[in-house]
PDBQT receptor file of N, H, CA, C and O in Angstrom, charges set to zero:
ATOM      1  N   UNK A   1      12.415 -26.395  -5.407  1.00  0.00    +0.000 N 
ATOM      2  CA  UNK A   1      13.516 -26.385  -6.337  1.00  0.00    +0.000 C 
ATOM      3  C   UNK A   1      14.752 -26.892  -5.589  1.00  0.00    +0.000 C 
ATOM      4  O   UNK A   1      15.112 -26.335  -4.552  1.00  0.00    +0.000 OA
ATOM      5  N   UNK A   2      15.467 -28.036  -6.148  1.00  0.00    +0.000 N 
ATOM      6  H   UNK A   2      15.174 -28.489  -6.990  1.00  0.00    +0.000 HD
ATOM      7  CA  UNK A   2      16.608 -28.786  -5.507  1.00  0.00    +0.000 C 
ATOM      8  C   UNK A   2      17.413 -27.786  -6.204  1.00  0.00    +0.000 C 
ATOM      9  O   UNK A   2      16.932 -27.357  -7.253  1.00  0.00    +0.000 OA
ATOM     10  N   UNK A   3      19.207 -27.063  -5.605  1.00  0.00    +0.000 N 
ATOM     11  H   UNK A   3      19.598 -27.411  -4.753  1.00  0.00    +0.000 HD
ATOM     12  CA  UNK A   3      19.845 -26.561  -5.930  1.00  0.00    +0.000 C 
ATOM     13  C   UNK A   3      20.913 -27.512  -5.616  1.00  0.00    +0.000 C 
ATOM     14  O   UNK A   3      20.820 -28.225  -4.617  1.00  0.00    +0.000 OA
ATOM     15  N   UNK A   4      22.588 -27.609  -6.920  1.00  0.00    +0.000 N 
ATOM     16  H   UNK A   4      22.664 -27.029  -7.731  1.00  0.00    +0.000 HD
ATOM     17  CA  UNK A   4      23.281 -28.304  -6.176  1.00  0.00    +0.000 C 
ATOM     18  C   UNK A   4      24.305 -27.569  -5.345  1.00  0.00    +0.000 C 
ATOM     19  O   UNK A   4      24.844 -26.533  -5.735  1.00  0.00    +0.000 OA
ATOM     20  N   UNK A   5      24.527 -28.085  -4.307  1.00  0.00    +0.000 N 
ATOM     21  H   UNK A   5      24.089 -28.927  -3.990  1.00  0.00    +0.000 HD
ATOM     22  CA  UNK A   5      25.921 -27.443  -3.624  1.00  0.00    +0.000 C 
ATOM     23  C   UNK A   5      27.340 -28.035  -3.490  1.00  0.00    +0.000 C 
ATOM     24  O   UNK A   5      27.436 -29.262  -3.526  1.00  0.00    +0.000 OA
ATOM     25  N   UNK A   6      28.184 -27.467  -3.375  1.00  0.00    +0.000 N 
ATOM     26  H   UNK A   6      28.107 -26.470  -3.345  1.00  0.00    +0.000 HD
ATOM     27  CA  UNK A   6      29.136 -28.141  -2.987  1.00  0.00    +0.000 C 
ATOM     28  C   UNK A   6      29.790 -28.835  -1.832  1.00  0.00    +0.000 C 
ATOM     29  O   UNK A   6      29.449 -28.239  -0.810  1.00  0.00    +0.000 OA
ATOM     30  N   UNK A   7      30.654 -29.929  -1.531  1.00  0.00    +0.000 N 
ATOM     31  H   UNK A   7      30.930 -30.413  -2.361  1.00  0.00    +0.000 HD
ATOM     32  CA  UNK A   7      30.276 -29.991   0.111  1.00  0.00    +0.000 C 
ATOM     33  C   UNK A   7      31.327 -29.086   0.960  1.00  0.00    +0.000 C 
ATOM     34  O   UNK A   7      31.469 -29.171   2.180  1.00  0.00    +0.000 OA
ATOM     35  N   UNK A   8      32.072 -28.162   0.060  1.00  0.00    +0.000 N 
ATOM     36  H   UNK A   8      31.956 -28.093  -0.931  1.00  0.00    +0.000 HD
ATOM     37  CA  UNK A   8      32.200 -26.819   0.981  1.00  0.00    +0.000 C 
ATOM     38  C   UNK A   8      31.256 -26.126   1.977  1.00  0.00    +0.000 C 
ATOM     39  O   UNK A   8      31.268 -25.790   3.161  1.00  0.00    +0.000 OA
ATOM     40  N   UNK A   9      30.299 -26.068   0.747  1.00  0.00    +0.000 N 
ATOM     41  H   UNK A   9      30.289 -26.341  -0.215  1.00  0.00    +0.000 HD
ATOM     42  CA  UNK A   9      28.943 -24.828   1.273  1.00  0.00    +0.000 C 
ATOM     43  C   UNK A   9      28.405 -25.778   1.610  1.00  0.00    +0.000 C 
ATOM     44  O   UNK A   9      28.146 -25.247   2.691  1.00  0.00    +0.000 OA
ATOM     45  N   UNK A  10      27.755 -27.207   1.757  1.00  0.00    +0.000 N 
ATOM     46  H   UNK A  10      27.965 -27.638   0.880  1.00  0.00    +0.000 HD
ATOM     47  CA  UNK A  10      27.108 -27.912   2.572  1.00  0.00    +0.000 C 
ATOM     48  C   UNK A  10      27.866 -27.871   4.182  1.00  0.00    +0.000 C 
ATOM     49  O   UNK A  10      27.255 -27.617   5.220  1.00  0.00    +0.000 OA
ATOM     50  N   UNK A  11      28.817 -28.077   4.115  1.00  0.00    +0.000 N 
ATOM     51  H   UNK A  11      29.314 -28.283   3.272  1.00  0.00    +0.000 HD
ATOM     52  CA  UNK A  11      29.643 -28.341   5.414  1.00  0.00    +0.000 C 
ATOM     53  C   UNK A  11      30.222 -26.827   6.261  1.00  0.00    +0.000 C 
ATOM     54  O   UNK A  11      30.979 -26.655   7.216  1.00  0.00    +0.000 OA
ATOM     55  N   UNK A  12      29.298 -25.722   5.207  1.00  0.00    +0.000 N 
ATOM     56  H   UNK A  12      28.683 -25.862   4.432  1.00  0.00    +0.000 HD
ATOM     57  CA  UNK A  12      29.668 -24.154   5.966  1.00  0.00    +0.000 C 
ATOM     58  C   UNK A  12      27.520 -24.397   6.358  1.00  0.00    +0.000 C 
ATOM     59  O   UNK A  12      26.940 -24.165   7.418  1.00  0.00    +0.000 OA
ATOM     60  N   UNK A  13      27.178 -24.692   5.601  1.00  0.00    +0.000 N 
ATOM     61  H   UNK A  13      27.650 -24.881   4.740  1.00  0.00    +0.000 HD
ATOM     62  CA  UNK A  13      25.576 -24.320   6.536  1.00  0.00    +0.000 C 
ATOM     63  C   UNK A  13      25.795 -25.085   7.993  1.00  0.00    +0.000 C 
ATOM     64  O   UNK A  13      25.690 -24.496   9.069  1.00  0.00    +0.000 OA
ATOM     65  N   UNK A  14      26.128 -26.542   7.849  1.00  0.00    +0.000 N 
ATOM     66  H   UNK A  14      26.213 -27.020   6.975  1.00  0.00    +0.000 HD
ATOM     67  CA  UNK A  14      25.767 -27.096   8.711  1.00  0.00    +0.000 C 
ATOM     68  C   UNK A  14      26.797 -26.372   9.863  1.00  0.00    +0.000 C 
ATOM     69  O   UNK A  14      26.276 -26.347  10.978  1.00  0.00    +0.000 OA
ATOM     70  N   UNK A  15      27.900 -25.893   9.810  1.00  0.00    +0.000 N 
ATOM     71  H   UNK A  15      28.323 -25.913   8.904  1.00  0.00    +0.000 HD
ATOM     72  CA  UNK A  15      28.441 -25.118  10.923  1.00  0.00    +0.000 C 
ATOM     73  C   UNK A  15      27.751 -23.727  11.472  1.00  0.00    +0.000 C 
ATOM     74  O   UNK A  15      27.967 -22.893  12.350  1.00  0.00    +0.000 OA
ATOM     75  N   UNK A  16      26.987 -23.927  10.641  1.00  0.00    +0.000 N 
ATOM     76  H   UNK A  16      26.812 -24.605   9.928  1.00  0.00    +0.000 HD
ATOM     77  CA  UNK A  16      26.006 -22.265  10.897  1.00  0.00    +0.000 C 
ATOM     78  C   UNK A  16      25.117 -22.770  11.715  1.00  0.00    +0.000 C 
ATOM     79  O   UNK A  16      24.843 -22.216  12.780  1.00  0.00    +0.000 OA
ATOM     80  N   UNK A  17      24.539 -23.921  11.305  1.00  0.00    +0.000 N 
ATOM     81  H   UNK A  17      24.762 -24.371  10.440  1.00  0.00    +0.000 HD
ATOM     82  CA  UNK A  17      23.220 -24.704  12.362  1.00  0.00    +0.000 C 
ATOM     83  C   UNK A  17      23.846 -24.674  13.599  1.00  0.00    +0.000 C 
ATOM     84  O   UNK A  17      23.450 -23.991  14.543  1.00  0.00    +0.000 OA
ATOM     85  N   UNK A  18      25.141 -25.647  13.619  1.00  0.00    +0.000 N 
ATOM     86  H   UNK A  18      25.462 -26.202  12.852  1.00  0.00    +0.000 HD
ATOM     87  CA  UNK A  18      25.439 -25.915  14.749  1.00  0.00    +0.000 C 
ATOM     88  C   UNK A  18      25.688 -24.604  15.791  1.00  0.00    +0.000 C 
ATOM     89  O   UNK A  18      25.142 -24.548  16.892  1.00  0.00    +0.000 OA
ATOM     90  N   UNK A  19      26.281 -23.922  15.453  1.00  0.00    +0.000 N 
ATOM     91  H   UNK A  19      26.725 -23.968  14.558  1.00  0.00    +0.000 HD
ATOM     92  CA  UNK A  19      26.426 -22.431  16.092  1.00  0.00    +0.000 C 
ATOM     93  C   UNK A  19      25.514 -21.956  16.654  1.00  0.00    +0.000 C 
ATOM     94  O   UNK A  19      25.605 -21.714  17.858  1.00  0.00    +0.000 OA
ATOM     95  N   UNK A  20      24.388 -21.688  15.955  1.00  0.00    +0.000 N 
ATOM     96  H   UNK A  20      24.314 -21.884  14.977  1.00  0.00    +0.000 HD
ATOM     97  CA  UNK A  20      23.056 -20.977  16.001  1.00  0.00    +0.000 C 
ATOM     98  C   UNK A  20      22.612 -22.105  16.992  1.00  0.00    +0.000 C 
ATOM     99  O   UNK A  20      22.107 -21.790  18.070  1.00  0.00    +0.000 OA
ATOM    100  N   UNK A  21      22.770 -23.246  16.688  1.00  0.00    +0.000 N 
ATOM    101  H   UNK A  21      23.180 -23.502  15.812  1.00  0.00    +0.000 HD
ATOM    102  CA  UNK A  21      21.845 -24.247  18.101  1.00  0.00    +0.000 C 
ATOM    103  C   UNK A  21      22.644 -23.949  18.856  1.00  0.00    +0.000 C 
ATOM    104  O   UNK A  21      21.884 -23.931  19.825  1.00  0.00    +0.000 OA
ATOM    105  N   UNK A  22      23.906 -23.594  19.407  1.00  0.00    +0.000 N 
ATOM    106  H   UNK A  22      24.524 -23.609  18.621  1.00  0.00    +0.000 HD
ATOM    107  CA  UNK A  22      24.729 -23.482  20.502  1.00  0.00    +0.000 C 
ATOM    108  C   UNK A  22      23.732 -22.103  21.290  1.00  0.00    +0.000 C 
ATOM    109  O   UNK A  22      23.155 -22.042  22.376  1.00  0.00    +0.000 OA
ATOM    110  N   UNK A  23      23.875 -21.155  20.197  1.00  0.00    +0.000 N 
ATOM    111  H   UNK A  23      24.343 -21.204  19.315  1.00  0.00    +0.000 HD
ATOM    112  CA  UNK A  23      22.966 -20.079  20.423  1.00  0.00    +0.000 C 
ATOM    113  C   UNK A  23      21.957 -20.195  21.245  1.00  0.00    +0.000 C 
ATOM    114  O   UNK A  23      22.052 -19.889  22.434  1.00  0.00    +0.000 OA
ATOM    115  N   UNK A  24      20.848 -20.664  20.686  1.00  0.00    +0.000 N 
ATOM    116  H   UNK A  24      20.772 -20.913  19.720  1.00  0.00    +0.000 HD
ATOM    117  CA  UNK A  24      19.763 -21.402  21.309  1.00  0.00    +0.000 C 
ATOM    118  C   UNK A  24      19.581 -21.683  22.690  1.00  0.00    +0.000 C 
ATOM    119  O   UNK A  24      18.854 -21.071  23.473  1.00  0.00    +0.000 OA
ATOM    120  N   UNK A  25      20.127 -22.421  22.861  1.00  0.00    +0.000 N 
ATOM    121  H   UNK A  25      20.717 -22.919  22.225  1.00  0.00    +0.000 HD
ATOM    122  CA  UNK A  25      20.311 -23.551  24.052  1.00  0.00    +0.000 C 
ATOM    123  C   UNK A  25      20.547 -22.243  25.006  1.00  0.00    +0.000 C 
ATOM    124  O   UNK A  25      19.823 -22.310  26.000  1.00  0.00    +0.000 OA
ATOM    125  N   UNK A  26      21.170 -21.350  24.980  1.00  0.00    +0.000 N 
ATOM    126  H   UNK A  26      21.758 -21.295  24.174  1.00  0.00    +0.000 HD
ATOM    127  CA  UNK A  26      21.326 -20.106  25.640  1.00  0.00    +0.000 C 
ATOM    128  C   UNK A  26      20.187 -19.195  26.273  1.00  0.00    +0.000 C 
ATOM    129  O   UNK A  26      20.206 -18.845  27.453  1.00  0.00    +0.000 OA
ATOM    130  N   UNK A  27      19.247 -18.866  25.416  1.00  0.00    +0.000 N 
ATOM    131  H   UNK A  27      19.232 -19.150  24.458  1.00  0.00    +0.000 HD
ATOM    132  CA  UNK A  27      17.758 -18.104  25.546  1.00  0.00    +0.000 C 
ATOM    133  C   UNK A  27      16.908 -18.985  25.536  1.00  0.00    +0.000 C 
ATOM    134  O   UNK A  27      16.001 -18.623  26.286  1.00  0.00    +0.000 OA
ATOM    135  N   UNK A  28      16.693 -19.956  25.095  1.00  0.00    +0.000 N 
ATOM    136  H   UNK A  28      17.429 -20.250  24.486  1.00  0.00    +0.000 HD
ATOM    137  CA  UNK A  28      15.006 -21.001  24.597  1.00  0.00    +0.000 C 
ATOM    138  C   UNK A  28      14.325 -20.527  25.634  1.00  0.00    +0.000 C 
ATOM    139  O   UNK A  28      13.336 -19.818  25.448  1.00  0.00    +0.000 OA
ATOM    140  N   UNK A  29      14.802 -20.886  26.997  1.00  0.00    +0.000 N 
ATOM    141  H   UNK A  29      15.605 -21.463  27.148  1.00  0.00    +0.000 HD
ATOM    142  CA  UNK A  29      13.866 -20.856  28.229  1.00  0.00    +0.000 C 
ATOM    143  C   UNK A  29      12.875 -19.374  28.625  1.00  0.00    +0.000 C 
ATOM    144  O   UNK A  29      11.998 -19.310  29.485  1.00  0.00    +0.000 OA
ATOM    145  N   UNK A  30      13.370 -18.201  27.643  1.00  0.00    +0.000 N 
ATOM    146  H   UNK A  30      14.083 -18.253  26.944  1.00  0.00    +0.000 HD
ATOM    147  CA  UNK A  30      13.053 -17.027  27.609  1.00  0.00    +0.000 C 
ATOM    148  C   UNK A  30      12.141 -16.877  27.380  1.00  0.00    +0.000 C 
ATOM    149  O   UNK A  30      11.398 -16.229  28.118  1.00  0.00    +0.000 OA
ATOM    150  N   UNK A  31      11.599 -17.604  25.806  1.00  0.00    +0.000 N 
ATOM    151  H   UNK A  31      12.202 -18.130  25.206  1.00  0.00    +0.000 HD
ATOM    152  CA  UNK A  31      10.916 -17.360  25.092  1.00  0.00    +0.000 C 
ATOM    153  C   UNK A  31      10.140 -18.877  24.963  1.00  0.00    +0.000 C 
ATOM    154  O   UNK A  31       9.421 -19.031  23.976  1.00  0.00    +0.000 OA
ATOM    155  N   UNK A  32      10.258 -19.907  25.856  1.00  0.00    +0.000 N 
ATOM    156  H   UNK A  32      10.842 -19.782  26.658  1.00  0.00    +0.000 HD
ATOM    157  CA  UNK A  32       8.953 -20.989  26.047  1.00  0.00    +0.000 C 
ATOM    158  C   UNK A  32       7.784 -20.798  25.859  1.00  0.00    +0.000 C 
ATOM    159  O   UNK A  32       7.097 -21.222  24.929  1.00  0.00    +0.000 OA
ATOM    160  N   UNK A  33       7.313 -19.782  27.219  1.00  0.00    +0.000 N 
ATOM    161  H   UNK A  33       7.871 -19.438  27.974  1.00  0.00    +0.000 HD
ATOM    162  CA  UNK A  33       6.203 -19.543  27.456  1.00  0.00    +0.000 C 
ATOM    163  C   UNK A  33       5.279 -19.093  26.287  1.00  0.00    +0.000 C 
ATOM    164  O   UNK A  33       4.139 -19.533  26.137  1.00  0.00    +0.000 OA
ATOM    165  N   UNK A  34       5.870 -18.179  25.473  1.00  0.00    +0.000 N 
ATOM    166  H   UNK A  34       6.796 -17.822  25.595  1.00  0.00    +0.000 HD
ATOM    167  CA  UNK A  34       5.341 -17.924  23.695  1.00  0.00    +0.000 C 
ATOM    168  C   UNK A  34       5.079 -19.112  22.897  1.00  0.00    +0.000 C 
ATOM    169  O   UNK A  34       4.044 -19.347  22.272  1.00  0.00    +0.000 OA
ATOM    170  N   UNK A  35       5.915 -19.695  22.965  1.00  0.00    +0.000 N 
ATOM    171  H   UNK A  35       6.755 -19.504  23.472  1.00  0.00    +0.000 HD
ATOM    172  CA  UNK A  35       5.620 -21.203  21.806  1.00  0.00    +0.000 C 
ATOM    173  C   UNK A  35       4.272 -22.227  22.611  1.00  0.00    +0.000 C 
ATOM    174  O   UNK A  35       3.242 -22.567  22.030  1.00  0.00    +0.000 OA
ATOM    175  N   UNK A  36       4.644 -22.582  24.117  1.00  0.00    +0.000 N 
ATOM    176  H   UNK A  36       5.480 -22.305  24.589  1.00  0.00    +0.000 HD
ATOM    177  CA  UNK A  36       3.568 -22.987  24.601  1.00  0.00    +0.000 C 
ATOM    178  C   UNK A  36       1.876 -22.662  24.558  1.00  0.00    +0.000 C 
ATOM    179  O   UNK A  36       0.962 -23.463  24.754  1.00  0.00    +0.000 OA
ATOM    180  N   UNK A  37       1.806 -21.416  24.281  1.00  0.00    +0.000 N 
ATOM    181  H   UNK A  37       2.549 -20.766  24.123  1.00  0.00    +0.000 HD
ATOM    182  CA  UNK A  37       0.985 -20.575  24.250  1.00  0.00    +0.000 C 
ATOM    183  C   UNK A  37       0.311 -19.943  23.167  1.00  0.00    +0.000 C 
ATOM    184  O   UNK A  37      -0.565 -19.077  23.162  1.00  0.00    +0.000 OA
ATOM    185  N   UNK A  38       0.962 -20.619  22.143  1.00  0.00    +0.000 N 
ATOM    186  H   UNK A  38       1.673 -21.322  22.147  1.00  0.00    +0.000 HD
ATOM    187  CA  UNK A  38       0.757 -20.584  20.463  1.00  0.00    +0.000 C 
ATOM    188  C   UNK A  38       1.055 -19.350  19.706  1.00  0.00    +0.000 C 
ATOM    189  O   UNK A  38       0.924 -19.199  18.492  1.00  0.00    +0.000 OA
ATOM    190  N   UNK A  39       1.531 -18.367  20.691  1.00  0.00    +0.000 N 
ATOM    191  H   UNK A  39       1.638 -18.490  21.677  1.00  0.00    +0.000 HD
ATOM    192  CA  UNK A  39       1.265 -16.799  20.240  1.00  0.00    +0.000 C 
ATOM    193  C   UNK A  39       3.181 -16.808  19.287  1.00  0.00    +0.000 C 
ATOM    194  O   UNK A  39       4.361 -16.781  19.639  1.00  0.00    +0.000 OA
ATOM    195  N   UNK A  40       2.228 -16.872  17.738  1.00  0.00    +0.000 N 
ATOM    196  H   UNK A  40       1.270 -16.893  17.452  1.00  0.00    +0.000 HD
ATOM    197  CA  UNK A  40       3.696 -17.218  17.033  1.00  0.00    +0.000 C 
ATOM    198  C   UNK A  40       3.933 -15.755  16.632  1.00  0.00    +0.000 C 
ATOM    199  O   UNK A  40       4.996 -15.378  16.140  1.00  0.00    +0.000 OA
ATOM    200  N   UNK A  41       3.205 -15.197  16.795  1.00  0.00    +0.000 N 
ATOM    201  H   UNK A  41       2.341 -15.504  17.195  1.00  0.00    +0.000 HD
ATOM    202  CA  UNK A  41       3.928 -13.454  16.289  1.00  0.00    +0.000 C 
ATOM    203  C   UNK A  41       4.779 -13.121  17.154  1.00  0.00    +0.000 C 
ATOM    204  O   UNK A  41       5.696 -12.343  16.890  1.00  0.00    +0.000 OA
ATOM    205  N   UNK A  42       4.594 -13.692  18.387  1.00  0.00    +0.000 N 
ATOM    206  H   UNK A  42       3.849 -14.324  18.602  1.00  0.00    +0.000 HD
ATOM    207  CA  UNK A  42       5.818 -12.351  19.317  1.00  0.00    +0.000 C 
ATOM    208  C   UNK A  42       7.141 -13.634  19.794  1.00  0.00    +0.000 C 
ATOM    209  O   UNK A  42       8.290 -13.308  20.091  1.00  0.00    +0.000 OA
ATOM    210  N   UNK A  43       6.541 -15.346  19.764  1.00  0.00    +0.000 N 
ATOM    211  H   UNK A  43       5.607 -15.611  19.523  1.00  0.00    +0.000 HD
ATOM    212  CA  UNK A  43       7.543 -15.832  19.448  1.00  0.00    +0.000 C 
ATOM    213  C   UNK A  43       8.752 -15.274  18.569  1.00  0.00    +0.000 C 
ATOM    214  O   UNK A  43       9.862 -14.784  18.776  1.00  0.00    +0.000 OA
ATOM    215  N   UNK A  44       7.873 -15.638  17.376  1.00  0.00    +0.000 N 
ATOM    216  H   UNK A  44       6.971 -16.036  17.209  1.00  0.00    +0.000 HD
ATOM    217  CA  UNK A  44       9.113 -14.661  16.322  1.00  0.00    +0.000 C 
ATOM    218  C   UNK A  44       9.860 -14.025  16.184  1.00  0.00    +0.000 C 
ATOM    219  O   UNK A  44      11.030 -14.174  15.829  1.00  0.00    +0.000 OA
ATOM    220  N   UNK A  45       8.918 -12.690  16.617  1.00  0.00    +0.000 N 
ATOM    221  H   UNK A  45       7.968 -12.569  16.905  1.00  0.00    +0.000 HD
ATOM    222  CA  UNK A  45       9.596 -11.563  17.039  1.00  0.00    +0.000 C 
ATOM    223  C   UNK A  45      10.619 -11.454  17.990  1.00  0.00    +0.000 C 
ATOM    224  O   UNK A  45      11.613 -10.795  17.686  1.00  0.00    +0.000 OA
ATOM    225  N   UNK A  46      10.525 -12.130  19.384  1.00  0.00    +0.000 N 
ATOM    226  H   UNK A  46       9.717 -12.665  19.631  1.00  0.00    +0.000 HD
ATOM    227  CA  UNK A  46      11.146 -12.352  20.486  1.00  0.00    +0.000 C 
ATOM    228  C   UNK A  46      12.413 -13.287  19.848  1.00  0.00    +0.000 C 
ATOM    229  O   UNK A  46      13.484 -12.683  19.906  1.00  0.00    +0.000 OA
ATOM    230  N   UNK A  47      12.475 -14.263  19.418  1.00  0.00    +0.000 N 
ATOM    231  H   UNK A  47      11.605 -14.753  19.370  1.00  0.00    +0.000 HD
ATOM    232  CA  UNK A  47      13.089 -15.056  18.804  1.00  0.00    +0.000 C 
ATOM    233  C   UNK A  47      14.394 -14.707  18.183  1.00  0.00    +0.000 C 
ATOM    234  O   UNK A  47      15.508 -15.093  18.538  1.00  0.00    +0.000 OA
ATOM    235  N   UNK A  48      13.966 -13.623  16.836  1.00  0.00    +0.000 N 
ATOM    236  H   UNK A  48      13.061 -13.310  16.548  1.00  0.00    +0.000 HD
ATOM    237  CA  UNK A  48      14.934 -13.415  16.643  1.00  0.00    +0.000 C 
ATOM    238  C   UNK A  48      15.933 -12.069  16.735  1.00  0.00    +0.000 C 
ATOM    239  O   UNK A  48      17.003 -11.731  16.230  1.00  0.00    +0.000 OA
ATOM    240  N   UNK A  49      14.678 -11.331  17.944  1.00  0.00    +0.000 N 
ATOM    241  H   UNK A  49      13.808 -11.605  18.354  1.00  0.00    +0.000 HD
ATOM    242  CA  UNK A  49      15.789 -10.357  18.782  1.00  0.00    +0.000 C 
ATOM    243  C   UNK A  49      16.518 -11.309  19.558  1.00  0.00    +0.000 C 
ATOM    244  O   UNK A  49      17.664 -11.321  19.109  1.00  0.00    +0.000 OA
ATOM    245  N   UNK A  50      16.399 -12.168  20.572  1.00  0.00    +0.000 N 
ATOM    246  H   UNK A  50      15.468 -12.159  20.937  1.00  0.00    +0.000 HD
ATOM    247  CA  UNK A  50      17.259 -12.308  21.456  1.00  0.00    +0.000 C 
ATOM    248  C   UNK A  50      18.125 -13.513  20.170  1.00  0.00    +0.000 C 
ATOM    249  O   UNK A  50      19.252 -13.708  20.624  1.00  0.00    +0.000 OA
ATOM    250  N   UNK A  51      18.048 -13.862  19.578  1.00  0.00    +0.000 N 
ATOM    251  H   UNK A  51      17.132 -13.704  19.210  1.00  0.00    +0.000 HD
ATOM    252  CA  UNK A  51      19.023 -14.621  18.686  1.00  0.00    +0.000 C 
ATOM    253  C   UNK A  51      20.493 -13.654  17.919  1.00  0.00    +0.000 C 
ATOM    254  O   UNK A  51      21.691 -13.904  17.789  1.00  0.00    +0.000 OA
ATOM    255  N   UNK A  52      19.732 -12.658  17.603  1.00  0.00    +0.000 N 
ATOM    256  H   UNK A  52      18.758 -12.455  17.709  1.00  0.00    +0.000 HD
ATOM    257  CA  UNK A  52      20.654 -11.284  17.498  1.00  0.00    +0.000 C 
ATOM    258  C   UNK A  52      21.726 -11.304  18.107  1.00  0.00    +0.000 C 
ATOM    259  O   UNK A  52      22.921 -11.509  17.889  1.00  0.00    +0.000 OA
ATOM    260  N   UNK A  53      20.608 -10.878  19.460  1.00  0.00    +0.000 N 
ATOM    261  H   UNK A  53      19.638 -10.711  19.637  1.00  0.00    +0.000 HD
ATOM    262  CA  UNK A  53      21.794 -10.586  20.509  1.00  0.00    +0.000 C 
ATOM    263  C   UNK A  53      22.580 -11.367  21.574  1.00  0.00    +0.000 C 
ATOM    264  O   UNK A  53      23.344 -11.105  22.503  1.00  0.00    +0.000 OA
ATOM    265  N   UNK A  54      21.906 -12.695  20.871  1.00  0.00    +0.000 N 
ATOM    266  H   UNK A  54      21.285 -12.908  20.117  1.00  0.00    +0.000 HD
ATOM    267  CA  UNK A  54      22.990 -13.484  21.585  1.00  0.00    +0.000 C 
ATOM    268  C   UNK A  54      24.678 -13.800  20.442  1.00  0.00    +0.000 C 
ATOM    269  O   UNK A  54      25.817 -14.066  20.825  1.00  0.00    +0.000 OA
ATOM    270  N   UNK A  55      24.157 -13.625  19.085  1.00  0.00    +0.000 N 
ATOM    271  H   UNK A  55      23.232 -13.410  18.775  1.00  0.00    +0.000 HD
ATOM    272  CA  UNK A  55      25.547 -13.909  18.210  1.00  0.00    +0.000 C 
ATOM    273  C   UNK A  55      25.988 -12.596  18.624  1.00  0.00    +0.000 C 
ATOM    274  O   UNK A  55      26.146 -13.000  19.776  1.00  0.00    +0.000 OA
ATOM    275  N   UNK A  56      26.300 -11.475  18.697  1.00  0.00    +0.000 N 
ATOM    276  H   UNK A  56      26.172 -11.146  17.761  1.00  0.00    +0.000 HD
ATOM    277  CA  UNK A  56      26.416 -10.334  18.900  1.00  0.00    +0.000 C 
ATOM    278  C   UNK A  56      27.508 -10.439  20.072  1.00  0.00    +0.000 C 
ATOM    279  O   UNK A  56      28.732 -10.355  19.977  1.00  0.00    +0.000 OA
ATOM    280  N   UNK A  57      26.608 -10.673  21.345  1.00  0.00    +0.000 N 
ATOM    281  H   UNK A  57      25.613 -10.741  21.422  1.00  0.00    +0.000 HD
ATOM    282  CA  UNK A  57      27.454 -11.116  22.509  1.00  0.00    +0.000 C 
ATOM    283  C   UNK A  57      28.190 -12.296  22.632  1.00  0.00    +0.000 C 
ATOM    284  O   UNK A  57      29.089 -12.404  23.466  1.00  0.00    +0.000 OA
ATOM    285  N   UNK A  58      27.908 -13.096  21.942  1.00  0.00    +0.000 N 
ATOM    286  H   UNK A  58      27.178 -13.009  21.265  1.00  0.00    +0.000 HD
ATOM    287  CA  UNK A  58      29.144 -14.541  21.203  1.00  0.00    +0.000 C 
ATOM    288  C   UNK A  58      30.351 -13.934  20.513  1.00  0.00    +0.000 C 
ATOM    289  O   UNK A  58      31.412 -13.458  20.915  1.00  0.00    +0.000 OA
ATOM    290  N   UNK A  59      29.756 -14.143  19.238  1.00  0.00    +0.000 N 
ATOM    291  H   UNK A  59      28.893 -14.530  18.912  1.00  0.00    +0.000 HD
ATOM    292  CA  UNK A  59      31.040 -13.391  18.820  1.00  0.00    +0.000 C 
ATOM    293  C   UNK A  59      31.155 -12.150  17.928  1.00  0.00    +0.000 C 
ATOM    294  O   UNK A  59      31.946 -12.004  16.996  1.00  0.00    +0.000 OA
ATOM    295  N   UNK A  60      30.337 -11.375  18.316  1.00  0.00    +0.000 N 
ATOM    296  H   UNK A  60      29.694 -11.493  19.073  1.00  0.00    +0.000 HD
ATOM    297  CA  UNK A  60      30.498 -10.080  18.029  1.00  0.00    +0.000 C 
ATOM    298  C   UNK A  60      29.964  -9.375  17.232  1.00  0.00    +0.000 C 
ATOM    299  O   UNK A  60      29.656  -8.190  17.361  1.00  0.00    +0.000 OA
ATOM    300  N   UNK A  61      29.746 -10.415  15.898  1.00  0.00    +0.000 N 
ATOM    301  H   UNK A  61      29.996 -11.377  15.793  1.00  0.00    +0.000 HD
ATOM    302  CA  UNK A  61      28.626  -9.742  14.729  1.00  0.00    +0.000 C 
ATOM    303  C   UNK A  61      27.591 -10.831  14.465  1.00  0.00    +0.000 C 
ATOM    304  O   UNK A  61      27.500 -11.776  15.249  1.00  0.00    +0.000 OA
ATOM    305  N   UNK A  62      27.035 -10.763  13.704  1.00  0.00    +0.000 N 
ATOM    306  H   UNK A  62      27.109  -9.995  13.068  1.00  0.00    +0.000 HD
ATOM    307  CA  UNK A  62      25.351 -11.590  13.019  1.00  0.00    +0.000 C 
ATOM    308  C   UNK A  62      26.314 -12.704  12.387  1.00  0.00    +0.000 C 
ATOM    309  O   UNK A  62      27.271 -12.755  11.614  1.00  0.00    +0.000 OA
ATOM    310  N   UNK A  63      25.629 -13.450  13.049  1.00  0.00    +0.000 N 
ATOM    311  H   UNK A  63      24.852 -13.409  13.677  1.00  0.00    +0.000 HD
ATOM    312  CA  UNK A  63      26.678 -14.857  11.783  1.00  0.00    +0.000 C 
ATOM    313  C   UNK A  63      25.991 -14.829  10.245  1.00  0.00    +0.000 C 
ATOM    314  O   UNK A  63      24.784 -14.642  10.402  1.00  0.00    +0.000 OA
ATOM    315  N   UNK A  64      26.246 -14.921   9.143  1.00  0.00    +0.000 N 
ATOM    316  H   UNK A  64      27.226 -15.073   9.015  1.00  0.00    +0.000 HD
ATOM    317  CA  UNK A  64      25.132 -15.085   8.147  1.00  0.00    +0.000 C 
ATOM    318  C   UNK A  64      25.962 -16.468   7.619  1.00  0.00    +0.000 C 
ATOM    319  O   UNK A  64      25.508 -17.146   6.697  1.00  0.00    +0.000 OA
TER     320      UNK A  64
């Protein structure tokens, strides 16, 4: 289902991406060895604890 947006809210996701990849780039190396290894449950899991707690320790709360 295509929804339309506005390019307010288009141009607020894509600042959310970008953030969250800033995020990223921070832990990935943590959690390699999981993705290499195919084991996507604790990827996941691992994933988006330390994603948590890296916006958390960024800037303070959960970005949504």
């Amino acid at each position: 289902m295509i929804r339309n947006i506005t390019d307010e809210q288009a141009r607020h996701m894509i600042d959310i991406l970008k953030k969250k990849s800033e995020l990223i780039k921070n832990f990935y190396h943590r959690i390699e060895k999981y993705r290499l290894s195919g084991d996507r449950e604790t990827y996941s899991k691992k994933f988006k604890e330390l994603l948590e707690k890296e916006e958390i320790k960024v800037y303070g709360k959960k970005i949504e």
